[in-house]
Backbone as JSON Lines, residues from 0, in Angstrom:
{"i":0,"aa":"X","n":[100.02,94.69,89.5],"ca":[98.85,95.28,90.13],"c":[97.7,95.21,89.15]}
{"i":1,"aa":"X","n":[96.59,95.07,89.86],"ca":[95.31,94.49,88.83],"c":[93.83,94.97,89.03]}
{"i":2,"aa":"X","n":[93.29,95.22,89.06],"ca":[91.81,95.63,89.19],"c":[90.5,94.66,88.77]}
{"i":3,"aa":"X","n":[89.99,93.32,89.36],"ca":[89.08,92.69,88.28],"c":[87.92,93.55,87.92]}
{"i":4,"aa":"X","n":[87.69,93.25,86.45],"ca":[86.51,93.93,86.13],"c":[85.71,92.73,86.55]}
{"i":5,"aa":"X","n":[85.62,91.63,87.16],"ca":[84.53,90.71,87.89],"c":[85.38,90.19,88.77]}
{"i":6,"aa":"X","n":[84.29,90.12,90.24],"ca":[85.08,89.45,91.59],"c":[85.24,87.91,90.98]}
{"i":7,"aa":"X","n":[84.37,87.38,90.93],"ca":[84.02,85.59,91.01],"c":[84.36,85.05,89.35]}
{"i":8,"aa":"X","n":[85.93,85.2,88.85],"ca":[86.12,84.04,87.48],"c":[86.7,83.27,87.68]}
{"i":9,"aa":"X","n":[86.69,82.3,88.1],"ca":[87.06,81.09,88.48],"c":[88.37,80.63,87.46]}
{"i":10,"aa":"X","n":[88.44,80.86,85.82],"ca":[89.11,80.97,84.96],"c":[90.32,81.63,85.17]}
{"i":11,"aa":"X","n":[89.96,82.95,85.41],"ca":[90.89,84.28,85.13],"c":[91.81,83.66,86.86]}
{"i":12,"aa":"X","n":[91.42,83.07,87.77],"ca":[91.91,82.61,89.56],"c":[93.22,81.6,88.88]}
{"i":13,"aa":"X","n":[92.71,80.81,88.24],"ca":[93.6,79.43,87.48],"c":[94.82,79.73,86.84]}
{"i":14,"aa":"X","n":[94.3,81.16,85.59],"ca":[95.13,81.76,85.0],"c":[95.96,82.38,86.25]}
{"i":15,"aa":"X","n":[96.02,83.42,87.01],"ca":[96.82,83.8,87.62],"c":[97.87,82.78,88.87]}
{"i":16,"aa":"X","n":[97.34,82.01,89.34],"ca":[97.65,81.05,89.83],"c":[99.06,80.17,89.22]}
{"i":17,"aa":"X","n":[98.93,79.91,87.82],"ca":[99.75,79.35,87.14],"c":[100.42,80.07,87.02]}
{"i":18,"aa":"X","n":[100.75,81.44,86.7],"ca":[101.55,82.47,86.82],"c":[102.5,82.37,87.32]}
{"i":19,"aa":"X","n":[102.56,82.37,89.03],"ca":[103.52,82.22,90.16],"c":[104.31,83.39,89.96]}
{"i":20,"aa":"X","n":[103.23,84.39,90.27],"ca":[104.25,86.19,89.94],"c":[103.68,86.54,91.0]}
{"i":21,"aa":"X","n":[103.95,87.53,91.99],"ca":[103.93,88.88,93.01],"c":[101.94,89.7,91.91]}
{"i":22,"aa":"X","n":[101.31,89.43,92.91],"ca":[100.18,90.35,92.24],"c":[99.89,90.75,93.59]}
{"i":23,"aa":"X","n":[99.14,92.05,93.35],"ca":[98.36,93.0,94.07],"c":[97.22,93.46,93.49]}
{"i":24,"aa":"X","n":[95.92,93.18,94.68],"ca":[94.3,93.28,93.65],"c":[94.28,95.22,93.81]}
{"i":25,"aa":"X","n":[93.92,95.93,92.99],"ca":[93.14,97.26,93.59],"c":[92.35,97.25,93.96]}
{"i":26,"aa":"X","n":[91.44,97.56,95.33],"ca":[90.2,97.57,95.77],"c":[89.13,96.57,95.71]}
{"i":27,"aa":"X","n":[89.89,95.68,96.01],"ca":[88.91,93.62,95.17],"c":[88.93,93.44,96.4]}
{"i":28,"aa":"X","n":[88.04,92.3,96.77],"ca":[88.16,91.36,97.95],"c":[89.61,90.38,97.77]}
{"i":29,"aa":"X","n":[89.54,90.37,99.77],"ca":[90.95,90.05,100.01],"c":[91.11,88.3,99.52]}
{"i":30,"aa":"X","n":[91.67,88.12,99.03],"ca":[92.38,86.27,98.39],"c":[93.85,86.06,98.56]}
{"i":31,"aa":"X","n":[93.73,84.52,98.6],"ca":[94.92,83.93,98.71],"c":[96.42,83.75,98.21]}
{"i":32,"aa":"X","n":[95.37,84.67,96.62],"ca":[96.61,84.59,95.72],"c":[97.04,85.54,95.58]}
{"i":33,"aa":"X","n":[96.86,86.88,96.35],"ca":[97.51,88.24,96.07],"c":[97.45,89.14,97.22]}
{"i":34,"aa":"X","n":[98.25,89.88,97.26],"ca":[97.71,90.74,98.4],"c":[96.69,92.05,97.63]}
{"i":35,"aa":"X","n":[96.29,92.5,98.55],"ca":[95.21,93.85,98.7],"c":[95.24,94.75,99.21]}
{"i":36,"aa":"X","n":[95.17,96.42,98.31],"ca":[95.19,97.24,99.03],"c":[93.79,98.09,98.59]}
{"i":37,"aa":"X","n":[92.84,98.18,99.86],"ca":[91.39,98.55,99.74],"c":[91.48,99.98,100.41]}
{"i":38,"aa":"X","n":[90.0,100.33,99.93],"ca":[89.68,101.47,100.6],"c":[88.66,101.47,101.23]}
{"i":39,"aa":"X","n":[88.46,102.21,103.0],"ca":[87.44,102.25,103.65],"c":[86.18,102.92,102.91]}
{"i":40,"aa":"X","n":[85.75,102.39,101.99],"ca":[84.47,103.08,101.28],"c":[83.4,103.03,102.62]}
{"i":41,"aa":"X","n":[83.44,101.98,103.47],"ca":[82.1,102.0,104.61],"c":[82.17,103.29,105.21]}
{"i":42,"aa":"X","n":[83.64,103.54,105.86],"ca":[83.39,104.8,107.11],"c":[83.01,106.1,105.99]}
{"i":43,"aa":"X","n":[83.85,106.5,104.91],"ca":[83.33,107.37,103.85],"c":[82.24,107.83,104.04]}
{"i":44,"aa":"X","n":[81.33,106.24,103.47],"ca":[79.49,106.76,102.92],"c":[79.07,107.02,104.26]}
{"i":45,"aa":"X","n":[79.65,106.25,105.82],"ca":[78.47,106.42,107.07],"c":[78.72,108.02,106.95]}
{"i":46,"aa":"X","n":[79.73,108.73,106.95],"ca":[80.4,110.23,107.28],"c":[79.37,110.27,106.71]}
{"i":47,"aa":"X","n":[79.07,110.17,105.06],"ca":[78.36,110.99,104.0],"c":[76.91,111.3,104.91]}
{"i":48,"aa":"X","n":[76.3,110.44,105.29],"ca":[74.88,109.78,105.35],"c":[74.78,110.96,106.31]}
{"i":49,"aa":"X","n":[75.69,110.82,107.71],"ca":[75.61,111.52,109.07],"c":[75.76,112.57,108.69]}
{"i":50,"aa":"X","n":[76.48,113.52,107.48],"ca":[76.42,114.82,107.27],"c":[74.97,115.33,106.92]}
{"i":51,"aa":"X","n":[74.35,114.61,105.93],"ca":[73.22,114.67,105.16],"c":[72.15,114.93,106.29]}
{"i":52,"aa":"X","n":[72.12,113.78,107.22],"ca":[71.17,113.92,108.08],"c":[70.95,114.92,108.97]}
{"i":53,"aa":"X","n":[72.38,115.53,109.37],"ca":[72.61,116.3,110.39],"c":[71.99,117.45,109.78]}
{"i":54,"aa":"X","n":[71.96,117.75,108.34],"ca":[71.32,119.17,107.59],"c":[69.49,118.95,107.79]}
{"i":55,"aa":"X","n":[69.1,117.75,108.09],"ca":[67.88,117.53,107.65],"c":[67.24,116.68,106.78]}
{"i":56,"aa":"X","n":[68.37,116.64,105.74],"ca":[68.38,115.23,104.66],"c":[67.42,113.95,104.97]}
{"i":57,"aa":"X","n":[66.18,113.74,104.45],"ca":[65.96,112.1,104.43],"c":[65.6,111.59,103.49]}
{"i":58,"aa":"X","n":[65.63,112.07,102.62],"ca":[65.48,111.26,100.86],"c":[66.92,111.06,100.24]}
{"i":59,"aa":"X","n":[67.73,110.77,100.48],"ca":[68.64,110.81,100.16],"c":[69.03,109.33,99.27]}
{"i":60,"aa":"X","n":[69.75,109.88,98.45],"ca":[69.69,108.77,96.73],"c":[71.63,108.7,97.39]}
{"i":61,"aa":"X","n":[71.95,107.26,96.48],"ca":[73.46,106.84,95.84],"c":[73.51,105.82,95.36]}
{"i":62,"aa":"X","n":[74.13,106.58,93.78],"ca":[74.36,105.79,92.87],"c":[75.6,105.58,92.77]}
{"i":63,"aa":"X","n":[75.22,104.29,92.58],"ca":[76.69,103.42,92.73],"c":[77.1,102.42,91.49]}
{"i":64,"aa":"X","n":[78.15,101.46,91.72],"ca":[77.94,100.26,90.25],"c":[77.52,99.08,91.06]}
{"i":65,"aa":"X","n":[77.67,98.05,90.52],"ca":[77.26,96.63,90.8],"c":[77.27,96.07,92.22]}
{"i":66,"aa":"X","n":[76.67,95.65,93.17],"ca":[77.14,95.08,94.24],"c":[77.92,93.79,94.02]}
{"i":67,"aa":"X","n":[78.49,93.32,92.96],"ca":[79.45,92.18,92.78],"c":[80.3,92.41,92.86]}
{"i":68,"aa":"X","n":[80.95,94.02,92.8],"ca":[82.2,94.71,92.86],"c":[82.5,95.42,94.32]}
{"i":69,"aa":"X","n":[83.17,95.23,95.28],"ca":[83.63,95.11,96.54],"c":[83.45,96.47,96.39]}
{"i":70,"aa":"X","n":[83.72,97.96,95.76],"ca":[83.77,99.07,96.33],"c":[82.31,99.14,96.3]}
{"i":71,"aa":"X","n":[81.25,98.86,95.56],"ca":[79.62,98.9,95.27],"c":[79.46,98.5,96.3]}
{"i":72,"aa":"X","n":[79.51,97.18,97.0],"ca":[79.04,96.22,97.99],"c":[79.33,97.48,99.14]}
{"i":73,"aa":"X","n":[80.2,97.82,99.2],"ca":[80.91,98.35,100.85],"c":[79.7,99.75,100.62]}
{"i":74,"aa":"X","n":[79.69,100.24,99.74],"ca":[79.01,101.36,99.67],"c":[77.71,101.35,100.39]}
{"i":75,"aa":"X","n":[77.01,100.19,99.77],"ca":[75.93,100.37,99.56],"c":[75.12,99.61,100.59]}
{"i":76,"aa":"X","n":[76.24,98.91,101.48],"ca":[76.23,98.2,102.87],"c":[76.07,99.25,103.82]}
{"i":77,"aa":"X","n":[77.42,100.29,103.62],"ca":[77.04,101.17,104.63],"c":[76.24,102.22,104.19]}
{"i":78,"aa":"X","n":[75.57,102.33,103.54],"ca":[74.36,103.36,102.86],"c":[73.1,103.14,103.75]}
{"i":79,"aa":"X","n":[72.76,101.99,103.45],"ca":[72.17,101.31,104.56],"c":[71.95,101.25,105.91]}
{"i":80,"aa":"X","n":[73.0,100.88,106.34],"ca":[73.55,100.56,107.51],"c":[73.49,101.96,108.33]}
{"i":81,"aa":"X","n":[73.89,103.48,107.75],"ca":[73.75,104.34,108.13],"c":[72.15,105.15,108.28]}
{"i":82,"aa":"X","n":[71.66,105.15,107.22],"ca":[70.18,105.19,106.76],"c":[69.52,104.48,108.57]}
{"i":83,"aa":"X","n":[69.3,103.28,108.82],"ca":[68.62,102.45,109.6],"c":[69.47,103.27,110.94]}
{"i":84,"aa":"X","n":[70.59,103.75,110.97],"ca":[70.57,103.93,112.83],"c":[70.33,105.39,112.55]}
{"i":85,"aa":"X","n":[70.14,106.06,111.95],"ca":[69.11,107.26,112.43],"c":[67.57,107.1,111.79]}
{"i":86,"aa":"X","n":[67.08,106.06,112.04],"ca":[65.77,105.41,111.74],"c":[64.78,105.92,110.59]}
{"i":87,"aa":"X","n":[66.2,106.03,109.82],"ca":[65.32,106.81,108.43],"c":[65.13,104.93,107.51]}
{"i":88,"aa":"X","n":[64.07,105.23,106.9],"ca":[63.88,103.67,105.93],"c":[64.83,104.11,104.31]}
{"i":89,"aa":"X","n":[65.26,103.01,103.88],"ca":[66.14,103.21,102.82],"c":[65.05,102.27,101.72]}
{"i":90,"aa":"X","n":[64.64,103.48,100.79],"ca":[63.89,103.52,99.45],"c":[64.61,102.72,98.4]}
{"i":91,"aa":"X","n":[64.53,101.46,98.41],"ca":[64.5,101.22,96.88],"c":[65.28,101.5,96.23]}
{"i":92,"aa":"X","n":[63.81,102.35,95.57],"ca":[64.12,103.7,94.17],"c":[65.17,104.35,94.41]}
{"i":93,"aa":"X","n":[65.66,104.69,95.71],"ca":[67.1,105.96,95.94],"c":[68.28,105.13,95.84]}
{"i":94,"aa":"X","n":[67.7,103.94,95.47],"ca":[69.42,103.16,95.24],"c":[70.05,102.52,94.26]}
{"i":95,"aa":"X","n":[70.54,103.34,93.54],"ca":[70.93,102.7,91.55],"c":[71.94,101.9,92.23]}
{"i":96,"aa":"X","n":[71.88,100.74,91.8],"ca":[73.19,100.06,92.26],"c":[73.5,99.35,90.97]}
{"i":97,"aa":"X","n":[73.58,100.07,89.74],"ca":[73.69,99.09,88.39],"c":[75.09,99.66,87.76]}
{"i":98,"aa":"X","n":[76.09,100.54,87.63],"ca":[76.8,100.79,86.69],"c":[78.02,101.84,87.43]}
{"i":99,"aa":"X","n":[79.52,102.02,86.83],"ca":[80.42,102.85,87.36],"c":[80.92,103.55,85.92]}
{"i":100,"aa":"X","n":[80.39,103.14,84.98],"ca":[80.38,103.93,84.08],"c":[79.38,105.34,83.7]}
{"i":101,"aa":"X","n":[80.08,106.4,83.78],"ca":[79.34,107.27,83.81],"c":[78.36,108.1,82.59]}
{"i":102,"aa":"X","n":[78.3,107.43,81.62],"ca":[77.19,107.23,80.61],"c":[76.06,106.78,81.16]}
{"i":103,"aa":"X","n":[76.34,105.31,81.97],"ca":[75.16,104.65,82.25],"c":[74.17,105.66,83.46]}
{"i":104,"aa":"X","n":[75.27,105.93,84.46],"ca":[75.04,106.41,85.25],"c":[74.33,107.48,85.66]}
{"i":105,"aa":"X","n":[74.49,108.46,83.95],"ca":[74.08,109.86,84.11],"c":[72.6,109.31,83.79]}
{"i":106,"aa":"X","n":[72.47,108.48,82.84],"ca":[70.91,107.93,82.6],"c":[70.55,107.61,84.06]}
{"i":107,"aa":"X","n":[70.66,106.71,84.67],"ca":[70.29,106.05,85.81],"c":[69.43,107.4,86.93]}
{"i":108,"aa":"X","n":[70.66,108.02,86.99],"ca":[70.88,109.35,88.06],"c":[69.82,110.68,87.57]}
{"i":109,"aa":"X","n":[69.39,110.35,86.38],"ca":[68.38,110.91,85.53],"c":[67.1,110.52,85.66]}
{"i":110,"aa":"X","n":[67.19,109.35,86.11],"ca":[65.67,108.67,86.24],"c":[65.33,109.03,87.69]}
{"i":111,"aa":"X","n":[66.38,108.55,88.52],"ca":[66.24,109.19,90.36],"c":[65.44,110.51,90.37]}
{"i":112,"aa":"X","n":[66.28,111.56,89.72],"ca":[65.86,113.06,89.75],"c":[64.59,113.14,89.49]}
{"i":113,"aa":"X","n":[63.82,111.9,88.58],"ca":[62.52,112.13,88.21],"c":[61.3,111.9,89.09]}
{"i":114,"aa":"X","n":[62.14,110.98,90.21],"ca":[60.82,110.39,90.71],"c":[60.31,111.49,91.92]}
{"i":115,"aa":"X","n":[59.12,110.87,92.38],"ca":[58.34,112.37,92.8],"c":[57.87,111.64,94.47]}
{"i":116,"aa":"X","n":[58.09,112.56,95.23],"ca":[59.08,113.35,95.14],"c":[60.39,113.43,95.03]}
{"i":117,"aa":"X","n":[61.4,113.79,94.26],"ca":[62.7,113.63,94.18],"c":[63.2,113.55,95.6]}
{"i":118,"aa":"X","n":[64.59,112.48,95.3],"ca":[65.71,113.08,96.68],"c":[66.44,114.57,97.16]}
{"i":119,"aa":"X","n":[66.46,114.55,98.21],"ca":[66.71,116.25,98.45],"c":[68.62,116.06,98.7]}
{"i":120,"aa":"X","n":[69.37,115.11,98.05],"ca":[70.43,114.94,98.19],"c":[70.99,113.23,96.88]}
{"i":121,"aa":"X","n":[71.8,113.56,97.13],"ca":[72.32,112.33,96.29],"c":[74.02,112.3,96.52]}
{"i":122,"aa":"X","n":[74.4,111.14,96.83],"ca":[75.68,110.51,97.02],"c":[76.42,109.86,95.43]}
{"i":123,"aa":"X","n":[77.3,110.22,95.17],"ca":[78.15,109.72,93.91],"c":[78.63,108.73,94.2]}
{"i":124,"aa":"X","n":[78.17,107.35,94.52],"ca":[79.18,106.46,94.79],"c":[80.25,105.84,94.27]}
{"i":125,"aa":"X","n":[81.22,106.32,93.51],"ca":[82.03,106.02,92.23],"c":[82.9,106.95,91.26]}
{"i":126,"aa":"X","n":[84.43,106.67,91.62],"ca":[84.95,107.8,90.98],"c":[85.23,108.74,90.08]}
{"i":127,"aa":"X","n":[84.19,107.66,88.91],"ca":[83.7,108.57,87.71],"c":[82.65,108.67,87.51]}
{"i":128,"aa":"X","n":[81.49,108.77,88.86],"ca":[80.08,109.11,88.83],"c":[79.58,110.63,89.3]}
{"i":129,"aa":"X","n":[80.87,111.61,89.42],"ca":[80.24,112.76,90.01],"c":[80.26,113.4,88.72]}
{"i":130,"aa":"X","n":[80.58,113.29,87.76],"ca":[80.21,114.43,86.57],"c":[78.79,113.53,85.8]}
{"i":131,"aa":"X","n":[78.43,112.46,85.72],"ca":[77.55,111.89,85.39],"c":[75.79,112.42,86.45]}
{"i":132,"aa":"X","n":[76.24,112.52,87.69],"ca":[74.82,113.15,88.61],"c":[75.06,114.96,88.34]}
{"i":133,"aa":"X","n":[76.15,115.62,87.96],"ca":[76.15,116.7,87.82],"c":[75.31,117.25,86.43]}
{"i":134,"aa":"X","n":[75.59,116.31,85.45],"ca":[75.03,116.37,84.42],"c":[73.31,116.44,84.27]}
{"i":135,"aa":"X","n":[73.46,115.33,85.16],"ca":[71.63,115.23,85.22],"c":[70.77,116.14,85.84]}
{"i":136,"aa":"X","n":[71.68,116.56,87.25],"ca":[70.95,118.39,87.66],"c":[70.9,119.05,86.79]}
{"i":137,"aa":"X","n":[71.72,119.12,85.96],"ca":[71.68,120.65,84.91],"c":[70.54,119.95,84.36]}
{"i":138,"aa":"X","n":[70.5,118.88,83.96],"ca":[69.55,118.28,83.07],"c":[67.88,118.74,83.48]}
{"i":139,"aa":"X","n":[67.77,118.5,84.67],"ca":[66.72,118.89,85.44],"c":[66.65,120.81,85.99]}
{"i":140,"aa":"X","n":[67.25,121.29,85.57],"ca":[67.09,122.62,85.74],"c":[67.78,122.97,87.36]}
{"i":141,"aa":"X","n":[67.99,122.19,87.7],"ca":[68.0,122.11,89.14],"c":[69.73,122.68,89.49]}
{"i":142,"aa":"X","n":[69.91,122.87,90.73],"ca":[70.81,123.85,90.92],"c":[71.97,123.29,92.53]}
{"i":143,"aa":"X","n":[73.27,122.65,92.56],"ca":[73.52,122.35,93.66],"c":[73.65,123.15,94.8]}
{"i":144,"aa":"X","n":[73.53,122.35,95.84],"ca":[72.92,123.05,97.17],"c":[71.75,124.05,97.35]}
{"i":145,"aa":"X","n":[71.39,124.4,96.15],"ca":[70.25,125.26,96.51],"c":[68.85,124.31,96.59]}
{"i":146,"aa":"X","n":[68.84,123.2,95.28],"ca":[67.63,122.19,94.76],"c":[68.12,120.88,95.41]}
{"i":147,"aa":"X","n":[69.54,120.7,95.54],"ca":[69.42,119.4,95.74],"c":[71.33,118.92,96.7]}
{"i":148,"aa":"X","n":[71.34,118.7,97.1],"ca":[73.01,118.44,97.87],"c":[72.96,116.99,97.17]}
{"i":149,"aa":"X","n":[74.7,117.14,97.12],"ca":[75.4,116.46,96.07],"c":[77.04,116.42,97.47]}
{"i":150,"aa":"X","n":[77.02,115.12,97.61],"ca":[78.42,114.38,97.93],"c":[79.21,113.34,96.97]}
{"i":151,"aa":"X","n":[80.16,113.64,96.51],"ca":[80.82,112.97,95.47],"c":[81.64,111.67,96.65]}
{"i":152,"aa":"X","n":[81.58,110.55,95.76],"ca":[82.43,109.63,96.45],"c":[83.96,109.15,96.42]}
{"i":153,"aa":"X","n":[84.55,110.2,95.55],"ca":[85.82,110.02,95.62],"c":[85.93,112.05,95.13]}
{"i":154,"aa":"X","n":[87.09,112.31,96.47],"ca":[87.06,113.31,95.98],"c":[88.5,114.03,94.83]}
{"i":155,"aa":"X","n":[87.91,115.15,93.84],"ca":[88.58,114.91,92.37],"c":[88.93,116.46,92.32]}
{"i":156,"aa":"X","n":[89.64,116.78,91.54],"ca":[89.78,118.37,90.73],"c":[88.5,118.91,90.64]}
{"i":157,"aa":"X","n":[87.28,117.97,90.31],"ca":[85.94,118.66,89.52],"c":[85.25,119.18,90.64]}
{"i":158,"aa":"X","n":[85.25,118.12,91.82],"ca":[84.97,118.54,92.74],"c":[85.12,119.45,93.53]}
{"i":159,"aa":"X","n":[86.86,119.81,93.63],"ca":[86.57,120.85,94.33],"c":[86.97,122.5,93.8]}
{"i":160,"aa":"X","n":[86.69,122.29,91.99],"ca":[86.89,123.47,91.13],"c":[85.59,123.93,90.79]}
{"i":161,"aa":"X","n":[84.65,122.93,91.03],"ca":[82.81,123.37,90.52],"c":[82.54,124.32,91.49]}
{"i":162,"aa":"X","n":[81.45,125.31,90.91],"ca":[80.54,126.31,91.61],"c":[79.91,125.58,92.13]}
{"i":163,"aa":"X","n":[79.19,125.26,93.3],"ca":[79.75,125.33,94.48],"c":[80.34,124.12,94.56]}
{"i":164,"aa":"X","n":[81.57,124.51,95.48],"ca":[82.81,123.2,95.39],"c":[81.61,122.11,96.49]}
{"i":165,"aa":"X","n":[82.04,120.68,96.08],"ca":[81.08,119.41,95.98],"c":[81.53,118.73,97.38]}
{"i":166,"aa":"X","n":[81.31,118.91,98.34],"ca":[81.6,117.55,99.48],"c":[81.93,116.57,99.24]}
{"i":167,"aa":"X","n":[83.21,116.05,99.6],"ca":[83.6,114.23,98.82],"c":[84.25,113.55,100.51]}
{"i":168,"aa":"X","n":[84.04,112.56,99.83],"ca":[84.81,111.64,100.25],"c":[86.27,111.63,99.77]}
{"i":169,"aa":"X","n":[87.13,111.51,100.77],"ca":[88.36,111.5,100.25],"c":[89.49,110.32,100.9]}
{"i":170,"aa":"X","n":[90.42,109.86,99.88],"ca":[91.59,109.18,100.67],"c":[92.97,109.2,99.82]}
{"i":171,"aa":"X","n":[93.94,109.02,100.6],"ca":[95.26,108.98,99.57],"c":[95.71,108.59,98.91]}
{"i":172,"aa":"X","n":[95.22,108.97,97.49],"ca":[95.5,108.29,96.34],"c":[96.76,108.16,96.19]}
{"i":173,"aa":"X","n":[97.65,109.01,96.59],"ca":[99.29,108.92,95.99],"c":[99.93,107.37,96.96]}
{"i":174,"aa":"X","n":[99.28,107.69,98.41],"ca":[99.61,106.64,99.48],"c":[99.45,105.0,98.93]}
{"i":175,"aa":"X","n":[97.86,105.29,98.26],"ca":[97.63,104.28,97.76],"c":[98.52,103.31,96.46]}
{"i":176,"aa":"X","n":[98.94,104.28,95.98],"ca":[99.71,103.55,95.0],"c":[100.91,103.36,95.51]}
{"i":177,"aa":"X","n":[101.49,104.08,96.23],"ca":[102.89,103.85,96.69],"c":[102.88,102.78,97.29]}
{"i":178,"aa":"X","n":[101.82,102.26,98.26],"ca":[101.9,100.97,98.85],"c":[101.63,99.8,98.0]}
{"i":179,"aa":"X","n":[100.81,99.85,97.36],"ca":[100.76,98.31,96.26],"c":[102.1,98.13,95.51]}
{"i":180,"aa":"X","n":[103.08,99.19,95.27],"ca":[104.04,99.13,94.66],"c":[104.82,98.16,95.73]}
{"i":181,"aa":"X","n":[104.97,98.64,96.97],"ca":[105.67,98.47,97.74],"c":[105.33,97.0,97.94]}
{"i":182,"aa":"X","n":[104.34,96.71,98.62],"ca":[103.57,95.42,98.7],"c":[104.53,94.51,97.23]}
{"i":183,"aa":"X","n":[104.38,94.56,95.87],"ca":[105.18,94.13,95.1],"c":[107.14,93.96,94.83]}
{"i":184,"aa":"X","n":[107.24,94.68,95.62],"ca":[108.6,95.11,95.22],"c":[109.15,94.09,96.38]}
{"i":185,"aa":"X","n":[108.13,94.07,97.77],"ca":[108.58,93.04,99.2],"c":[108.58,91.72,98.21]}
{"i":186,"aa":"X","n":[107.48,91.46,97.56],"ca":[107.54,90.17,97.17],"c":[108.2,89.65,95.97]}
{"i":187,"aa":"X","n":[109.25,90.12,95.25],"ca":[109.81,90.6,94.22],"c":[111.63,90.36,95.33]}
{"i":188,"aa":"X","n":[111.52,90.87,96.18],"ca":[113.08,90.98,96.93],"c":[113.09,89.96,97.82]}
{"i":189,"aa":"X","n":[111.44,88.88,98.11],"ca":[111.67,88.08,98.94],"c":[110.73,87.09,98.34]}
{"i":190,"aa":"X","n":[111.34,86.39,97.36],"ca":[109.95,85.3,96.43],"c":[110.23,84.15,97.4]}
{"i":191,"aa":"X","n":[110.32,83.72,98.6],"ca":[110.09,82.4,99.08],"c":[108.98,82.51,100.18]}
{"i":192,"aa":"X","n":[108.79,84.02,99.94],"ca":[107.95,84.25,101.33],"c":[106.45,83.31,100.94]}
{"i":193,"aa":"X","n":[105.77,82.82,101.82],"ca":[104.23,81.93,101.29],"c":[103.78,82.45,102.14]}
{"i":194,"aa":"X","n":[103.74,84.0,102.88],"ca":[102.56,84.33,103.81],"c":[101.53,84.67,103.21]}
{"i":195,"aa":"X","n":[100.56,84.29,103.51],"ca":[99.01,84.99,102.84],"c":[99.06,86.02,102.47]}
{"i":196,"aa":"X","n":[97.95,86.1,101.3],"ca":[97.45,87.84,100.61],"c":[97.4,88.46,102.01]}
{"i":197,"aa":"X","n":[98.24,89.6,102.13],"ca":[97.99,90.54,102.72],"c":[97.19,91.61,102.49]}
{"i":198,"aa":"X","n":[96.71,92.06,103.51],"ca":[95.06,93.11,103.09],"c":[95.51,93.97,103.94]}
{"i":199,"aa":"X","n":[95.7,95.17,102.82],"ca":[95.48,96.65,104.14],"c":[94.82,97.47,103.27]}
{"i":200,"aa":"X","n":[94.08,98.38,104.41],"ca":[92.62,99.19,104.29],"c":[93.04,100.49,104.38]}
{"i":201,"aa":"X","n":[93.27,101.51,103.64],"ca":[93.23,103.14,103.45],"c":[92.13,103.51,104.24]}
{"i":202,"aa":"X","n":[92.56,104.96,104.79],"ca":[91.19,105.24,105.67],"c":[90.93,106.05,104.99]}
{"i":203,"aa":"X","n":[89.61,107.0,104.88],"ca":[88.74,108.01,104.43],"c":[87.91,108.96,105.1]}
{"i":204,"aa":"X","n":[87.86,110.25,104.62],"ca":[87.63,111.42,105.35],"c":[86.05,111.96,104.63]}
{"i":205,"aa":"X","n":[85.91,112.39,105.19],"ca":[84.75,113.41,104.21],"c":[85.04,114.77,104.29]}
{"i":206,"aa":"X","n":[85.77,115.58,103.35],"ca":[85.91,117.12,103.14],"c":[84.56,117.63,103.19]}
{"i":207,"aa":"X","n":[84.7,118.43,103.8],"ca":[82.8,119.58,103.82],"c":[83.63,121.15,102.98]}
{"i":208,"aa":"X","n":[82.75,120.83,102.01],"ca":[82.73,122.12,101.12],"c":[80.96,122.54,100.98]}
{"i":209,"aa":"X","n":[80.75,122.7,99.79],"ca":[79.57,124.09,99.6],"c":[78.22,123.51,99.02]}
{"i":210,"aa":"X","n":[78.42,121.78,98.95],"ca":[77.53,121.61,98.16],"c":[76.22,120.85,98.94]}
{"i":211,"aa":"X","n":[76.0,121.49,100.14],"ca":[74.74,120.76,100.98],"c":[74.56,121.82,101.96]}
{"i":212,"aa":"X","n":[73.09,121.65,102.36],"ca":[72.76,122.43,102.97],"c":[71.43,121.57,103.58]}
{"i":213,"aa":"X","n":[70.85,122.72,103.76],"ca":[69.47,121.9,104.8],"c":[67.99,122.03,103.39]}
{"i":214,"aa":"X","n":[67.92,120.79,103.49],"ca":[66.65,120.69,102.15],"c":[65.19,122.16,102.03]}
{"i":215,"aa":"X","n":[64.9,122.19,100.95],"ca":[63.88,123.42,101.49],"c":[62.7,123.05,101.41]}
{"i":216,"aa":"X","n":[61.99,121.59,102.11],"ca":[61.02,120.96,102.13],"c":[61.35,119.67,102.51]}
């Protein structure tokens, strides 16, 4: 089981290829040479967007990492995608789409908070990006759900142990691993099989906890 830190190496495809071992991508686009087990990041963020809006929300920011990386892309597709059918316009500026490291991120998510007028919400798109936008509220004096609603995109311990517990996105992480195992172990007990990378998609929920409300402007 594997995770690329880049979709497109043409190198690293060759290398595995020659291999001739049982692989499974984590959350990568689906290929020939492995199977895949993804996560519905689209239905997630539309939930996120439709909660946001339903409070009143229309500045709404998510920071995410790279769109070269399939969970970024899906995000930030349906960020979009949700944004435009309740005919709100999607800003730019409200869309870090550079990093999943949460160093970078807290900078990034730091600069958002600055611009004027700030977003009256912000989406974590990335499972180690909700302590990185948490950071930067405190940073800004600012206070969740009261200054600003905050949906985390994978939901975590932090999330739902913080004052006020954080709205996430959620899916089955334990499920998730049990099946790529599984996915390996089929192809491991049956190496003549040549059916294509198989692709299956985890679904995702959005938990509503404490951290959104209706903007106060």
């Amino acid at each position: 089981m594997l995770t690329r830190s880049q979709q497109a190496d043409r190198r690293l495809d060759e290398a595995l290829q020659k291999l001739k071992i049982p692989i499974v991508y984590i959350d990568r686009d689906p290929s020939p040479i492995a199977d895949t087990v993804v996560i519905d990041h689209q239905h997630g963020i539309r939930a996120a967007v439709d909660h946001l809006v339903s409070l009143g929300h229309e500045r709404i920011a998510l920071v995410t990492g790279r769109p070269a990386m399939r969970p970024a892309r899906e995000r930030i597709e349906a960020f979009r995608a949700a944004m435009e059918s309740h005919g709100l316009p999607v800003n730019p500026q409200l869309v870090c789409a550079q990093s999943f490291s949460s160093e970078e991120a807290f900078q990034y998510a730091s600069l958002l908070l600055s611009t004027e007028p700030p977003p009256t919400a912000v989406i974590a798109g990335g499972m180690a990006l909700l302590p990185a936008v948490l950071r930067a509220v405190k940073l800004r004096h600012m206070k969740v759900r009261e200054d600003i609603a905050i949906i985390a995109g994978c939901d975590c311990d932090l999330a739902e142990l913080t004052s006020p517990a954080i709205t996430a996105i959620r899916w089955d992480i334990t499920a998730w691993g049990r099946i790529c195992a599984q996915l390996l172990l089929d192809r491991i007990s049956d190496p003549g099989n040549r059916e294509a990378g198989r692709n299956i998609i985890l679904p995702t929920e959005l938990v509503i906890r404490q951290s959104c409300r209706h903007p106060r402007c």
